[in-house]
C-alpha positions in Angstrom: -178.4 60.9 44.8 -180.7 62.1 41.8 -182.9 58.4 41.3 -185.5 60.1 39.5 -183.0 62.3 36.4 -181.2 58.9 36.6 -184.6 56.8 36.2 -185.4 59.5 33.1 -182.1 59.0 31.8 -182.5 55.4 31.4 -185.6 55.8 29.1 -184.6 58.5 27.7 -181.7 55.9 26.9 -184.2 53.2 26.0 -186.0 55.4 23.8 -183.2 56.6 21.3 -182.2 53.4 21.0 -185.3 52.1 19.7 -185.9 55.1 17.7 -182.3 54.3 15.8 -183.0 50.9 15.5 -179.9 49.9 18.0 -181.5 46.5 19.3 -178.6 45.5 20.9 -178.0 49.0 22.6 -181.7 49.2 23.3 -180.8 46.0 25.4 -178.3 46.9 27.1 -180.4 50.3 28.2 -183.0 47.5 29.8 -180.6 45.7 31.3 -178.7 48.6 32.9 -182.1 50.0 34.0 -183.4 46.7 35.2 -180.2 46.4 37.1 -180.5 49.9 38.5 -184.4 49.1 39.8 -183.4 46.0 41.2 -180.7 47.9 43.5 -183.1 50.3 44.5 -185.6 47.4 45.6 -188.5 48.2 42.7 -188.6 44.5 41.7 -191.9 45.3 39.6 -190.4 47.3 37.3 -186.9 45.7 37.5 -188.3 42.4 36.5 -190.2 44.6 33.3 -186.8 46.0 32.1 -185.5 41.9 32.6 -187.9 40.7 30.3 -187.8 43.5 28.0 -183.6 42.9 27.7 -184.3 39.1 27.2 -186.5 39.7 24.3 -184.5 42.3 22.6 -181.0 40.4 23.1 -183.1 37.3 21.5 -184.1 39.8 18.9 -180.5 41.0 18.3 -179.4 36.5 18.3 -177.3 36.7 21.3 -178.7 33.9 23.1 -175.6 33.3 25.3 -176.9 36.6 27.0 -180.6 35.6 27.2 -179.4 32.9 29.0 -177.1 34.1 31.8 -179.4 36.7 31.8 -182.4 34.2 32.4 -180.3 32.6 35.4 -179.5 35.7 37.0 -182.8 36.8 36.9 -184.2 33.2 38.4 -181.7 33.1 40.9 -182.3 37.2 41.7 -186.1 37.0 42.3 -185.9 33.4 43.7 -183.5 34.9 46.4 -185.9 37.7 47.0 -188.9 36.1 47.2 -187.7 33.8 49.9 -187.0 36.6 52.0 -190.1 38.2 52.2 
């Protein structure tokens, strides 16, 4: 259970895809990552990967995805602050 090499991974991720120009891989990094933080309870930085997949998916014109990513994300931190 390596968190941290998989935490680098996911930028390191992140970062070549911006560097190429990939929006909709640089998405998906954020997403995966945002995903990834959300298991592991960081909601901070799980909700800062959220908003930066929405904006590049909207970016890339798959708003489909920014929307059923917008309601999991509602629904996800709704949930979780109604338990603390």
């Amino acid at each position: 259970n390596d968190y941290e090499a998989a935490k680098f991974l996911y930028k390191q991720a992140i970062s070549s895809a911006k560097l190429h120009k990939f929006v909709h891989e640089e998405a998906l990094a954020y997403e995966l990552a945002a995903y990834f933080h959300l298991e592991l309870g960081e909601m901070e930085q799980s909700m800062e990967y959220f908003l930066a997949a929405h904006e590049r998916y909207h970016e890339w014109g798959a708003f489909g995805k920014c929307n059923s990513l917008f309601e999991f994300v509602k629904s996800s931190f709704s949930q979780a602050s109604s338990t603390v």
